[in-house]
C-alpha positions in Angstrom: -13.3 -3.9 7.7 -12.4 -0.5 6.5 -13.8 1.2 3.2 -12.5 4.1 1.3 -13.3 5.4 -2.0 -11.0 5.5 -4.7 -11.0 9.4 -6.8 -8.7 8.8 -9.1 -4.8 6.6 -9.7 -2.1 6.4 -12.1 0.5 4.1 -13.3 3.2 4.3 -14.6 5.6 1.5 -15.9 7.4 -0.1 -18.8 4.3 -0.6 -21.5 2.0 0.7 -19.0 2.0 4.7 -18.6 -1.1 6.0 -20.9 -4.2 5.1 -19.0 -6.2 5.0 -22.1 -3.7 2.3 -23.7 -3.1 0.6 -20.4 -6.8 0.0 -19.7 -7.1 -2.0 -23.0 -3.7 -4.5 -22.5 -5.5 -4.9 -18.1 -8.7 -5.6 -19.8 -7.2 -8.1 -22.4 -8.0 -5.8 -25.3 -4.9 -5.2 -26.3 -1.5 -7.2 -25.9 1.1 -6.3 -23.0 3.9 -5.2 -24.9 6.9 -3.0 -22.9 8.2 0.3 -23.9 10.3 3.0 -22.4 9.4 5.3 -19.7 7.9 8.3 -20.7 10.2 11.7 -19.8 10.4 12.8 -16.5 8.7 16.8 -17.2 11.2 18.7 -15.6 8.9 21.8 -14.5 8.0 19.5 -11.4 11.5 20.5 -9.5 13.0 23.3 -9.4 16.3 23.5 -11.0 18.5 22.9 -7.7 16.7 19.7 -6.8 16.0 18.7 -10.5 20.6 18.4 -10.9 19.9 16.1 -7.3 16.8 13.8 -8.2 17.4 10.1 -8.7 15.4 8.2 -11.0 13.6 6.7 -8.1 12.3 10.1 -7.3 12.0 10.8 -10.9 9.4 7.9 -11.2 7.6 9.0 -7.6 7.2 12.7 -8.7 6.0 11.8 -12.4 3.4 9.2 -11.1 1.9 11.4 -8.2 1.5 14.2 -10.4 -0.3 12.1 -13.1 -2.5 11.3 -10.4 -3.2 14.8 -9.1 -3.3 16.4 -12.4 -6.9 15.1 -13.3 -8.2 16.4 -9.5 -9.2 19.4 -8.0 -7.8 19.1 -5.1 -4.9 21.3 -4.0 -2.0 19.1 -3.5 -0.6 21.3 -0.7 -4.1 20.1 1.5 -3.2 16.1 0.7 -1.8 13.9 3.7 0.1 11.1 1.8 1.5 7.8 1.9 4.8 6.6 0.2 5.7 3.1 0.2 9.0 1.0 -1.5 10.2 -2.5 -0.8 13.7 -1.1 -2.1 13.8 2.1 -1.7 16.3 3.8 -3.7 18.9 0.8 -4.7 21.0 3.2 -6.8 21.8 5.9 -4.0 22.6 2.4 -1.6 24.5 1.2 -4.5 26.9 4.2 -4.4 27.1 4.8 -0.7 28.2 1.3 -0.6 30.6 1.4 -3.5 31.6 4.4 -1.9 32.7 2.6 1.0 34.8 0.3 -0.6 37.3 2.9 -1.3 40.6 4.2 0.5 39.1 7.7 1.8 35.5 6.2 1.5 34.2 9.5 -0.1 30.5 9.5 0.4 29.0 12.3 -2.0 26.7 14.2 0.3 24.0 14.6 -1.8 23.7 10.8 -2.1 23.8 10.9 1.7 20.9 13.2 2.0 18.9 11.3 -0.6 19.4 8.0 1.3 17.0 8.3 3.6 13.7 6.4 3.0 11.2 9.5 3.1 13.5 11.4 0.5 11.4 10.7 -2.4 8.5 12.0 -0.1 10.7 14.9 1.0 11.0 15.9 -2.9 6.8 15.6 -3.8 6.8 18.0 -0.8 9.4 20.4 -1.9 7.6 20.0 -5.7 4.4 20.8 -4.3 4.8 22.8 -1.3 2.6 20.7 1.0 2.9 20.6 4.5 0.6 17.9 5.5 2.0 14.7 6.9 3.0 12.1 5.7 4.5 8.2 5.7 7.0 6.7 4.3 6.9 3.1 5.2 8.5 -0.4 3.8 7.4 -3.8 3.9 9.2 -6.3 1.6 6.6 -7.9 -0.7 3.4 -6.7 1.3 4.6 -2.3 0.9 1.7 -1.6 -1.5 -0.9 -3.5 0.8 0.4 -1.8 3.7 0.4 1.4 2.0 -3.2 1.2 1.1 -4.5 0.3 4.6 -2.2 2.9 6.4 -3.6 5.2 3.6 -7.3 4.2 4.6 -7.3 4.2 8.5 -5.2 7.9 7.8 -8.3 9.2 5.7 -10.9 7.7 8.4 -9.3 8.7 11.1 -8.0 12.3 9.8 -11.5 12.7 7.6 -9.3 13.8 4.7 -8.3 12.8 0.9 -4.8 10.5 1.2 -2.5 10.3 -1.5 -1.1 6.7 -1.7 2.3 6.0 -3.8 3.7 3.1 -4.0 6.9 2.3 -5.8 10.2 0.4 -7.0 13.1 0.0 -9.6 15.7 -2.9 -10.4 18.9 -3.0 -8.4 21.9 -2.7 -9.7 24.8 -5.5 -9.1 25.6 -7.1 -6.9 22.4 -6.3 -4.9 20.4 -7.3 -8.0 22.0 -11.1 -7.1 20.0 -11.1 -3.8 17.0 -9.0 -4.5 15.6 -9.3 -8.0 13.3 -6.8 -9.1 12.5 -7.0 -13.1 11.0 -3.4 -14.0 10.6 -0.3 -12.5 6.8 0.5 -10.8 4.8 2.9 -9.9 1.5 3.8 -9.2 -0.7 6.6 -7.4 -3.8 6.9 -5.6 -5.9 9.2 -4.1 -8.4 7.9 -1.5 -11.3 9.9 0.1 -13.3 8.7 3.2 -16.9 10.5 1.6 -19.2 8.3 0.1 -20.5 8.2 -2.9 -21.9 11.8 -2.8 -19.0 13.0 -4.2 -19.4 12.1 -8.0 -15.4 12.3 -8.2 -15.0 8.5 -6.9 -14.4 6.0 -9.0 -14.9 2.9 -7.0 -15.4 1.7 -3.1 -12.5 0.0 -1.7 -13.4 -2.4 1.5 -10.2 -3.6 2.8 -9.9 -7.2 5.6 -7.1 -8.8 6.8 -7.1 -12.5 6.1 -5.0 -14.0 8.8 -2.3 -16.5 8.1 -4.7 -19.3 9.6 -7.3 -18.3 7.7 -5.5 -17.6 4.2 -3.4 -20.7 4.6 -6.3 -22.1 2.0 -6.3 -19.0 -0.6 -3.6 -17.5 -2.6 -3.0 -14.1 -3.8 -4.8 -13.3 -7.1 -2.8 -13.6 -10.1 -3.7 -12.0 -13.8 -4.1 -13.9 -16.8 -1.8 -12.1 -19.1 1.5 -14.2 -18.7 4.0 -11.3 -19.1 1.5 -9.3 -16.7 2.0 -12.1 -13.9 5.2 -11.7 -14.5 5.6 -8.2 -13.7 3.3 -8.8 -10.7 5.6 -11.3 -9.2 9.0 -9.1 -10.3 8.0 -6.0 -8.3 6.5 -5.3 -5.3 4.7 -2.3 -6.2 3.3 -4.5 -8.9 1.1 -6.4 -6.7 -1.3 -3.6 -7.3 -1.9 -5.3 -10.6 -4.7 -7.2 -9.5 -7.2 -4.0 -8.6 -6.1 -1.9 -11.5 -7.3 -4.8 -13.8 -10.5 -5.1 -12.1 -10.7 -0.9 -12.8 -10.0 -1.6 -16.6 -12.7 -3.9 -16.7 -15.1 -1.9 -14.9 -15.8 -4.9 -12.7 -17.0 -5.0 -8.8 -14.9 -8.1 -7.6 -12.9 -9.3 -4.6 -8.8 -9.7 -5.2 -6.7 -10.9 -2.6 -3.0 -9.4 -2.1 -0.2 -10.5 -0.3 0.6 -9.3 3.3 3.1 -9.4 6.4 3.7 -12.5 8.0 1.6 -15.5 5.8 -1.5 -12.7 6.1 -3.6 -11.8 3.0 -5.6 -8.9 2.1 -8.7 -8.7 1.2 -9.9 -6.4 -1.2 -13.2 -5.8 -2.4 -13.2 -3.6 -5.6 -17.2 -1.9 -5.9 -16.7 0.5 -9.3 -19.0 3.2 -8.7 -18.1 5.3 -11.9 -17.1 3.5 -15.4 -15.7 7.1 -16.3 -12.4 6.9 -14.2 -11.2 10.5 -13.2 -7.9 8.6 -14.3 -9.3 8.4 -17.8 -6.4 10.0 -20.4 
């Protein structure tokens, strides 16, 4: 078992970007109903990297500085975490249409922004930080992965850990193989202290279920219909699960999905009913 403690998070998604409105529809208060994006505040980039940020990295950067905005904490002093199934399917989309043509004319700005770390590359850029960080992948398990790399690095390192975990649709034809139904985000920040720092929110005790073990459970779905649905059609969604236990204020165990059959195990103690993420 390993247990962090959870300072503050964010989400932001189609219906779901005001904590103060999303807490009602998690906790059943109110009805899920979709709406745009809010817009992407341009003051986080400067104006260079602004002209070059894809919405992918629009989505990263808005959701990690929701996060950070109600802390303390100097971003610059955060390690971090950065997790996508996907990674970002538009820049893939035109490098590969771009391949399809006679002099195969690869922009190279999409060619620098292919990599999988470059939405991590631009939170660094926006925020100056130096710290490390990881940007990892892992199909349907990335935001379970995420979370535990994120909670051995802030045991191990003694340190806060920002965790972002995120993904968009595809576009055709890759949309044919790899449907994802809404664009996802969310944001963490994870400390290792207990609960003598009054900024925590909840304990977060994490266990691996193996495959032999799980092959009796399932992952834990939500109620809400069109919420199960956007669980299921993202993989950053999974998070679901644990930011409805925070909207109801309830200690509880949720299990998400992991690599290879595995579960996780995730048991949700809320410390503080006045969430730091509170709008």
């Amino acid at each position: 078992m390993n247990s962090v403690y959870l300072q503050a998070f964010s989400v932001l998604a189609p219906g779901l970007s005001d904590w103060s409105h999303s807490r009602d529809v998690l906790s059943g208060k109110a009805p899920y109903t979709e709406a745009e994006l809010p817009p992407f505040p341009k003051q986080l980039l400067p104006p260079n990297e602004l002209r070059r940020a894809t919405p992918t990295m629009k989505l990263v950067l808005q959701v990690a500085a929701d996060v950070l905005a109600r802390q303390q904490e100097p971003a610059q002093k955060l390690y971090s975490v950065f997790a996508s199934s996907a990674g970002d399917s538009d820049i893939i989309h035109r490098i590969c249409s771009a391949l399809l043509l006679p002099a195969r004319p690869v922009s190279p700005t999409h060619f620098h922004n292919s990599v999988h770390n470059a939405p991590a590359g631009y939170w660094s850029i926006s925020t100056r930080c130096q710290q490390p960080y990881s940007a990892i992948s892992a199909h349907d398990a990335s935001f379970s992965a995420a979370l535990l790399d994120a909670a051995v690095t802030a045991q191990v390192e003694q340190t806060r850990v920002l965790v972002v975990v995120y993904d968009r649709p595809l576009p055709a034809p890759l949309a044919a193989v790899r449907q994802i139904i809404a664009p996802f985000a969310i944001a963490l920040l994870l400390s290792p202290w207990s609960g003598k720092d009054k900024l925590n929110t909840a304990k977060l005790t994490l266990r691996i279920e193996s495959a032999s073990s799980a092959a009796a459970l399932a992952p834990t779905r939500l109620d809400n219909p069109a919420l199960e649905r956007l669980r299921c059609g993202n993989p950053a969604a999974r998070s679901l699960p644990l930011l409805a236990a925070l909207a109801r204020q309830t200690s509880t165990t949720v299990l998400l999905p992991y690599l290879d059959a595995a579960l996780l195990q995730l048991h949700i103690d809320v410390l503080n009913s006045d969430s730091p993420s509170d709008s």
